[in-house]
C-alpha positions in Angstrom: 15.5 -0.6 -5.6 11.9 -1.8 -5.5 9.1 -0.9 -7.9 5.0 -0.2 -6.7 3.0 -1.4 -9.3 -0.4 0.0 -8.2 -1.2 3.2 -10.0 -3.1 6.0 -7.7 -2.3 9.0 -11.2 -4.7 7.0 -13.1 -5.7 10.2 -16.0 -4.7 12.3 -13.4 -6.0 16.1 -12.7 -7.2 16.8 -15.8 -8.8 13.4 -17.4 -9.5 13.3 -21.2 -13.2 14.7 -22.9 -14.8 11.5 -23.2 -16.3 13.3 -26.3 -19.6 10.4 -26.4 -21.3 10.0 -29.4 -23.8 13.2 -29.6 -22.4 15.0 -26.8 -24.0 12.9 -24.7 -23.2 14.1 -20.5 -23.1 10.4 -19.4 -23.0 7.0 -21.0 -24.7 4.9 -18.5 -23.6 1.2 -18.5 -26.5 -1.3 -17.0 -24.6 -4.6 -17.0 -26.9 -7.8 -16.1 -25.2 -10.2 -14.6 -26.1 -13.8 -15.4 -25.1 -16.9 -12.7 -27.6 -19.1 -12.4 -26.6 -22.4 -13.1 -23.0 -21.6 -12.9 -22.3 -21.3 -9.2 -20.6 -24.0 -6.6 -22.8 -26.8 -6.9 -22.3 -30.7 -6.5 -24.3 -31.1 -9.5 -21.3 -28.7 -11.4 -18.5 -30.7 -10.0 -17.6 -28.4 -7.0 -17.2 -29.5 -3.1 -19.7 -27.4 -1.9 -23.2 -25.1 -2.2 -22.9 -21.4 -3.2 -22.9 -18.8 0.1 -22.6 -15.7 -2.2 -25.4 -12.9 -3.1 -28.3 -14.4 -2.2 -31.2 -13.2 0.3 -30.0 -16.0 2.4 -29.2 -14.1 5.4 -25.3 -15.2 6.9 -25.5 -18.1 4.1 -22.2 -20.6 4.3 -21.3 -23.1 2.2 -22.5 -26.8 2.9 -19.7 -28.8 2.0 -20.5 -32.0 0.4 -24.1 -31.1 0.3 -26.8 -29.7 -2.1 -28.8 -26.3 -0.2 -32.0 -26.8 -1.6 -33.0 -23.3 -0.8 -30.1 -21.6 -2.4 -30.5 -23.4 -5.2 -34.1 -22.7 -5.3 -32.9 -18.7 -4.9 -31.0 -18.9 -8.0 -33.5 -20.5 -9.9 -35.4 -18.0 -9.4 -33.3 -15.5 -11.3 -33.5 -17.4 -14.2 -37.2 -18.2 -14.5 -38.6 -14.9 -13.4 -36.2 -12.9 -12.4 -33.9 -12.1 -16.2 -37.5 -12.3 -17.9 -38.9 -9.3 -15.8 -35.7 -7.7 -16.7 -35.7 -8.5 -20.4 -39.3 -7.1 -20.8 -38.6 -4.1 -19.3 -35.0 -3.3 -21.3 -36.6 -4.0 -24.5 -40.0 -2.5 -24.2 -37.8 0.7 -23.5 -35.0 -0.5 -26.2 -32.0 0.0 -23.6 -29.3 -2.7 -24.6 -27.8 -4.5 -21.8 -23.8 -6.0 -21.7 -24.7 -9.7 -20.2 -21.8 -10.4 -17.7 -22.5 -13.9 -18.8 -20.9 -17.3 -16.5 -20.1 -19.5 -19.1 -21.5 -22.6 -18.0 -24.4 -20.9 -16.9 -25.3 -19.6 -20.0 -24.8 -23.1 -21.7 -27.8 -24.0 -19.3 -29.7 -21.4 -20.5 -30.3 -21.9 -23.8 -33.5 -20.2 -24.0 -32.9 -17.0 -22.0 -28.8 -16.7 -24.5 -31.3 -16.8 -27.5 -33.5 -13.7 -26.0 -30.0 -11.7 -25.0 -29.2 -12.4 -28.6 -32.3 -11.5 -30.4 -32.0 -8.1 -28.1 -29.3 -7.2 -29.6 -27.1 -7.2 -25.7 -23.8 -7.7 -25.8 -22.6 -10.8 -24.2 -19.5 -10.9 -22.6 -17.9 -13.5 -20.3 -17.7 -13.6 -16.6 -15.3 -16.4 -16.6 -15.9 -20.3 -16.9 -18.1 -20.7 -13.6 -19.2 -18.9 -10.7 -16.6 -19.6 -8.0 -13.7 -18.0 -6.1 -10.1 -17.8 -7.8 -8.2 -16.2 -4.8 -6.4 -19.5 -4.5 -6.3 -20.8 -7.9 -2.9 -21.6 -9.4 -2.2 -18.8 -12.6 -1.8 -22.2 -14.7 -5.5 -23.4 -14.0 -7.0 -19.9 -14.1 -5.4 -19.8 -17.4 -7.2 -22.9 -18.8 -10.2 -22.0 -17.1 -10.1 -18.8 -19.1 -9.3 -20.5 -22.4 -11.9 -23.1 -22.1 -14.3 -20.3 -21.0 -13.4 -19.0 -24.4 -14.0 -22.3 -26.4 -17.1 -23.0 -24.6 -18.7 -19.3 -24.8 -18.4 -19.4 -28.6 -19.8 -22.9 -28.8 -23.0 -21.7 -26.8 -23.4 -18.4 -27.8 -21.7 -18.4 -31.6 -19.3 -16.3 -31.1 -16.4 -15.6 -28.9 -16.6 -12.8 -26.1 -15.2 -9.4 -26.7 -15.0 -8.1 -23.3 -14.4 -9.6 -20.0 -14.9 -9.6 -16.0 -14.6 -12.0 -13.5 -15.7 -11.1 -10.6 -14.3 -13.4 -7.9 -11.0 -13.1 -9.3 -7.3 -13.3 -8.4 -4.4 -10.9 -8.4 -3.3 -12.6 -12.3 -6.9 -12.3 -13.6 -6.8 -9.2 -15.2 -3.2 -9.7 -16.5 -4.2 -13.1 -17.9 -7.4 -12.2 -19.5 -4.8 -9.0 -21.1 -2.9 -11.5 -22.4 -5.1 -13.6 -24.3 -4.9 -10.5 -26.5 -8.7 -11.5 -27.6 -10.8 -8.7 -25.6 -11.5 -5.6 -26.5 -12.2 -4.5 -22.9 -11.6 -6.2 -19.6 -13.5 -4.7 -16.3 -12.2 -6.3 -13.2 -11.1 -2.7 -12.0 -13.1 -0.7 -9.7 -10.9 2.4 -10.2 -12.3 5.3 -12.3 -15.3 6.6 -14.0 -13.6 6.3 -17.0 -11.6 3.8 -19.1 -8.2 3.5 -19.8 -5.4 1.8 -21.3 -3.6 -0.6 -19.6 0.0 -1.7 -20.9 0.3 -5.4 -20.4 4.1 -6.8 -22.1 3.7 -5.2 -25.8 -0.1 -5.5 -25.6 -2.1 -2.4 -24.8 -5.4 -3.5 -22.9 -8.7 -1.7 -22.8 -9.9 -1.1 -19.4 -13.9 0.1 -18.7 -13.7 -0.2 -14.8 -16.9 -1.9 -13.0 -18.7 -0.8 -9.9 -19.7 -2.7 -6.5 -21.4 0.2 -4.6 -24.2 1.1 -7.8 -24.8 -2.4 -7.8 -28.2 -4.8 -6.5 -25.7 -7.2 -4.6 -25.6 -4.5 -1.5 -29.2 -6.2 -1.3 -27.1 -9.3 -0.5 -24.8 -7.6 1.8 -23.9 -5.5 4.7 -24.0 -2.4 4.8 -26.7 -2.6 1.8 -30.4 -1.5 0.7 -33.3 -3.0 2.2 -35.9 -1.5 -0.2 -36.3 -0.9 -3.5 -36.2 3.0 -2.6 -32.8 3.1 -1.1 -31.5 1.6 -4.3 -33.3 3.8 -6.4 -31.9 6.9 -4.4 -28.1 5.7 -4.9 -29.1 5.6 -8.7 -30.2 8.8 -8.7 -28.1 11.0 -6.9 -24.8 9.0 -8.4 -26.8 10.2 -11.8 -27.2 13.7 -10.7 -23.6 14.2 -10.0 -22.0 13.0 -13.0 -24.6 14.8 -15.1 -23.7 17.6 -13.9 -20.0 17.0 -14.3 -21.0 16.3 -18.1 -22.9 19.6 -18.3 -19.2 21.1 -16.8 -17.4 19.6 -20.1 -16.4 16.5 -18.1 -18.2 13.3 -19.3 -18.4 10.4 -17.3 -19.2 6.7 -17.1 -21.8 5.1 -15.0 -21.8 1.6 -14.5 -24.7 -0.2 -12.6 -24.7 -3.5 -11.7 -27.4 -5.9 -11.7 -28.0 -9.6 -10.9 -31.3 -12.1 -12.0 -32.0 -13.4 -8.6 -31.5 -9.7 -6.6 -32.9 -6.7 -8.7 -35.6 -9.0 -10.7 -37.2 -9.2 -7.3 -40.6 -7.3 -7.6 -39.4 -4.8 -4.5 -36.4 -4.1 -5.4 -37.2 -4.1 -9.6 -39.5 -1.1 -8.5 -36.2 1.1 -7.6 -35.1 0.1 -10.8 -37.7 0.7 -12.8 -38.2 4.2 -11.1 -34.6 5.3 -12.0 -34.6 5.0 -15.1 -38.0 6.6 -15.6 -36.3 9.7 -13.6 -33.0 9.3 -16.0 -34.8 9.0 -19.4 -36.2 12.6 -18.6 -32.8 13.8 -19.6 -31.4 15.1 -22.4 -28.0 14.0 -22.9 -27.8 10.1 -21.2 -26.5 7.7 -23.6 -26.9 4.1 -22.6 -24.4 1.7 -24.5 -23.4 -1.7 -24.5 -19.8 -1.9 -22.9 -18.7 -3.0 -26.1 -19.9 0.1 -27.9 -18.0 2.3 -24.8 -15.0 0.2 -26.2 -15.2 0.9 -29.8 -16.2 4.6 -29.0 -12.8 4.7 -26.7 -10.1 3.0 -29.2 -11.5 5.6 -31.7 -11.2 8.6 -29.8 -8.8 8.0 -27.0 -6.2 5.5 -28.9 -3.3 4.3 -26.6 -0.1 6.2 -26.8 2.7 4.6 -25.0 5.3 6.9 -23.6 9.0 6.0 -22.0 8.0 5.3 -18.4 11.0 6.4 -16.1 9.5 3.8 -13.3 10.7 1.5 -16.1 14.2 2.5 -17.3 17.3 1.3 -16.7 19.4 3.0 -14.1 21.5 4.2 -16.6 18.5 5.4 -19.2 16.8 7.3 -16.0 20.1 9.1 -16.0 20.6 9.5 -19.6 17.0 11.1 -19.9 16.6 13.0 -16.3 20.4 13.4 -14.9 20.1 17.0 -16.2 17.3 17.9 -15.1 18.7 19.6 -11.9 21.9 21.6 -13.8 24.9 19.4 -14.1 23.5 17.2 -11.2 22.8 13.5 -13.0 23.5 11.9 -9.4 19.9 13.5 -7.9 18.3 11.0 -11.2 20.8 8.4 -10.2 19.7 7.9 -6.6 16.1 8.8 -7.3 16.9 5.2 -9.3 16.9 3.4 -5.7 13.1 5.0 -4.6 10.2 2.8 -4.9 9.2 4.3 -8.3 5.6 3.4 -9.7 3.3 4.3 -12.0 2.5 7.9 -10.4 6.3 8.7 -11.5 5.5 8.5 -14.8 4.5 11.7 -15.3 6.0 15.3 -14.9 5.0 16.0 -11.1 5.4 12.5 -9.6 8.7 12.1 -11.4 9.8 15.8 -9.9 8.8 14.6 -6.8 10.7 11.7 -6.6 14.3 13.5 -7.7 13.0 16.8 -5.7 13.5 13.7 -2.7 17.1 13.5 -3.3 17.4 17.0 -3.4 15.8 17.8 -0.2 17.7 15.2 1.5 21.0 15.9 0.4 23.6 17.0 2.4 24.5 21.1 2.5 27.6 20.8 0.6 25.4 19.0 -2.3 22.7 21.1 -2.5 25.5 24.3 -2.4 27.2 22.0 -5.6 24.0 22.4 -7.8 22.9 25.5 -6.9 27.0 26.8 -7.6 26.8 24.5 -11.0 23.7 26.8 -12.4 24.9 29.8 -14.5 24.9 33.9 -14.2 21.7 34.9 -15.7 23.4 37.0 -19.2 26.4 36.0 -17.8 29.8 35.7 -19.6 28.6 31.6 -20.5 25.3 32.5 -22.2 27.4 35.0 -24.4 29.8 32.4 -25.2 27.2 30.1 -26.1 28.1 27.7 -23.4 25.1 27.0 -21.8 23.1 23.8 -21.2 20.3 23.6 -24.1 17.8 23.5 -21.2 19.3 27.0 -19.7 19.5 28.5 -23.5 16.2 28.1 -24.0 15.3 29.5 -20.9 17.0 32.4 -20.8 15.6 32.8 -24.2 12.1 32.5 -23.0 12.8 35.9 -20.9 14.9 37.5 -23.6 18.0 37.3 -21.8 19.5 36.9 -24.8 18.4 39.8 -26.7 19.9 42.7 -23.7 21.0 45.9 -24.6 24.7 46.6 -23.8 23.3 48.4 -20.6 21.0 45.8 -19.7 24.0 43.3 -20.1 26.2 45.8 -17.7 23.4 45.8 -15.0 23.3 42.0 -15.0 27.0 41.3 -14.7 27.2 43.8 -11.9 24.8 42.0 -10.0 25.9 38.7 -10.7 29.5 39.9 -9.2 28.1 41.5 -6.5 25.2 38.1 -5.1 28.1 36.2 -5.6 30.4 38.1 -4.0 28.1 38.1 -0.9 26.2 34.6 -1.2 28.7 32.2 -3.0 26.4 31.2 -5.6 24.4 32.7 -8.6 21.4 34.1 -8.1 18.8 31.8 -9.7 15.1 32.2 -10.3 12.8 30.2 -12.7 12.9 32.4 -15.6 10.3 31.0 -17.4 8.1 32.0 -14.8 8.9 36.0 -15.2 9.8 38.5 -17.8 13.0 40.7 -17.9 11.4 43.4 -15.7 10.2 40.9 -13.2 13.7 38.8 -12.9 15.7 42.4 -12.4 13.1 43.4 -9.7 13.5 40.2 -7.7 17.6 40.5 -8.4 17.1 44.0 -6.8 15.0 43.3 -3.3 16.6 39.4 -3.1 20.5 40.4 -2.8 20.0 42.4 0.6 18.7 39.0 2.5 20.6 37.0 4.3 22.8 34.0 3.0 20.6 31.6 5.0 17.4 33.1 3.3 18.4 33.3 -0.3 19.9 29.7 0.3 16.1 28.3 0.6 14.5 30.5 -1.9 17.3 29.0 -4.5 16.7 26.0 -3.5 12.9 26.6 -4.2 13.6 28.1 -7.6 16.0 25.3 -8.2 13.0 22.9 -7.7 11.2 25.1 -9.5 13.2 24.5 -12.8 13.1 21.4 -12.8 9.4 20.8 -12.6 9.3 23.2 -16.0 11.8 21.2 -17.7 9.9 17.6 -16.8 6.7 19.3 -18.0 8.5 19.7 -21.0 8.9 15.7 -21.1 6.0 13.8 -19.9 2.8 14.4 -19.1 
């Protein structure tokens, strides 16, 4: 038995109305990113100079050494650079969510008190600027809570949301666990959040982006001008609007760093898009935090029984009759390599409708003998499965006139007689007309044939009676 923990249903084919405050079509997310003074450095304790997201073309670290012009790169981003942004945001009263480094923002004392005075949202983006690939869960952890400490110290209050960047595969579920964040965005998986269950503690997800982002200025394949940027915006904008104006709200996150976008070149693609976007009606730009707030309120977590997480026994108590008097399909679907996309009513079907397929003859002629006559001498006696009750209710099976009731036994006798199992059809899926018409034209076929079309209606069932269940 193995379990896959990566979750490809995510909201699935039909995703929630984000419902944004004033039926806004898309909440557009501008997230500033700021680094400088909180990447590798000798002067910050580290081994080596920064290599990352600069316009130093095939940069590598120097270890052991200062990079004067890396350094000089950086600075940049912080003298002119996040001022040419912060004129522009607030001249145009867009509010920002600072992706702030910790220790970079406790060198930056001047440009925390402007973020602050615009009323951005500063969240953290972990204690410094460097890779955690490698880095032990234990000293992440500390990392994180002295990120914590040191944010609120600086700033003057603690963060509310969260994103590392560089991070490892325990990042996310340690940041969950501090249970301090209202939102946490090192995902890069959906236009929308969502909930993420972490223990007993139900996370906020808003996921992030890397392709609408200024550091494909810094990388390959990436923009070159100002223009190509500008035209990513803009035709990303145009297709979630339109999706908005089709009842189906969306999130757009853009990403954006000091040192890259506040570049006069490529500030003029900025600059351009949102002139093109605020000739919209409908485009709501909030701080992450207020995407949060707006989520929790609207979309609150409701936490279901996940089969991908029962017991063998519970999967069996729950799903073993789904297929009639079968519980050994739920009791080897157990052994699959169940996951989050079997958490709901088609993943879960497909994962017993497996065992089913793969069983041998003799099993699959066991279920479909164990399903009953339709009006057949059990339903009279009230001796049917609930599930089969109710569906032969749904067709008024149970209401036949004594005729009706004669024409149904007959057949039964006579499919049986010539097929060696009842015929079976998904009643919830026809009427009494419609079930006697297919009795009629299916009982001249051949065993072989109306072996496979039971074993489709079979299948058939038991995706109605999931839906029933889960989502």
């Amino acid at each position: 038995m193995t379990r896959y923990p990566r979750d490809f249903r995510g909201h699935g084919p039909t995703p929630p109305d984000a419902a944004w405050p004033g039926g806004a079509k898309i909440a557009i997310s501008l997230v500033l990113n700021y680094e400088e003074g909180g990447e590798n450095n000798l002067l910050h304790g580290d081994a080596q100079s920064e290599a990352f997201l600069s316009d130093i073309a095939g940069a590598a670290p120097w270890p052991g050494m200062r990079h004067w012009n890396m350094e000089s790169i950086y600075d940049y981003g912080a003298r002119a650079g996040f001022w040419r942004l912060h004129k522009l945001f607030t001249e145009r009263d867009i509010p920002v969510t600072i992706y702030g480094v910790t220790s970079a923002l406790a060198r930056n004392p001047e440009q925390v008190a402007a973020m602050k005075a615009a009323g951005w949202e500063i969240a953290s983006h972990g204690l410094k600027w460097v890779d955690h690939r490698d880095m032990p869960a234990e000293e992440e952890a500390r990392q994180i809570a002295e990120s914590f400490r040191l944010h609120e110290e600086v700033v003057g209050e603690p963060p509310l949301g969260w994103y590392t960047g560089r991070c490892s595969m325990n990042t996310v579920a340690l940041t969950a666990q501090t249970h301090k964040l209202a939102w946490i965005s090192d995902t890069y998986d959906d236009d929308l959040p969502y909930w993420l269950e972490v223990g007993d503690h139900d996370q906020l997800v808003i996921p992030y982006t890397l392709e609408a982002n200024d550091m494909r200025f810094a990388t390959a394949p990436g923009y070159i001008t100002g223009e190509q940027f500008f035209t990513y915006l803009k035709d990303s904008f145009d297709t979630l609007y339109a999706e908005g104006q089709a009842g189906a709200a969306k999130m757009f996150s853009i990403g954006l760093h000091n040192r890259l976008i506040g570049r006069p070149g490529k500030f003029a693609g900025l600059k351009k898009f949102l002139d093109y976007v605020q000739g919209f009606e409908g485009v709501w730009f909030p701080r992450r935090i207020d995407i949060a707030r707006h989520w929790a309120a609207q979309h609150p977590h409701k936490r279901i029984e996940r089969p991908s997480q029962m017991s063998r026994e519970r999967l069996v108590q729950v799903y073993g009759s789904i297929f009639e008097h079968s519980p050994w399909i739920a009791e080897r679907a157990y052994e699959l390599e169940l996951g989050p996309a079997h958490d709901s009513a088609t993943g879960l079907h497909n994962a017993l409708a497996r065992i089913f397929r793969s069983a041998s003859q003799a099993e699959r002629l066991g279920v479909l003998q164990a399903h009953p006559d339709l009006a057949g001498k059990l339903a009279a006696a009230k001796r049917l499965t609930a599930e089969s009750t109710a569906e032969q209710a749904s067709a008024a099976l149970d209401a036949l006139t004594d005729e009706e009731r004669a024409t149904f036994q007959r057949l039964n006798t006579d499919y049986v007689a010539k097929h060696g199992f009842p015929f079976i059809i998904a009643v919830r899926d026809n009427d009494k007309a419609s079930i006697l018409a297919a009795f009629h034209a299916r009982i001249g076929n051949d065993t072989a044939t109306e072996f496979a079309t039971a074993c489709r209606q079979v299948e058939r069932i038991a995706e109605l009676r999931l839906k029933d269940l889960l989502p």
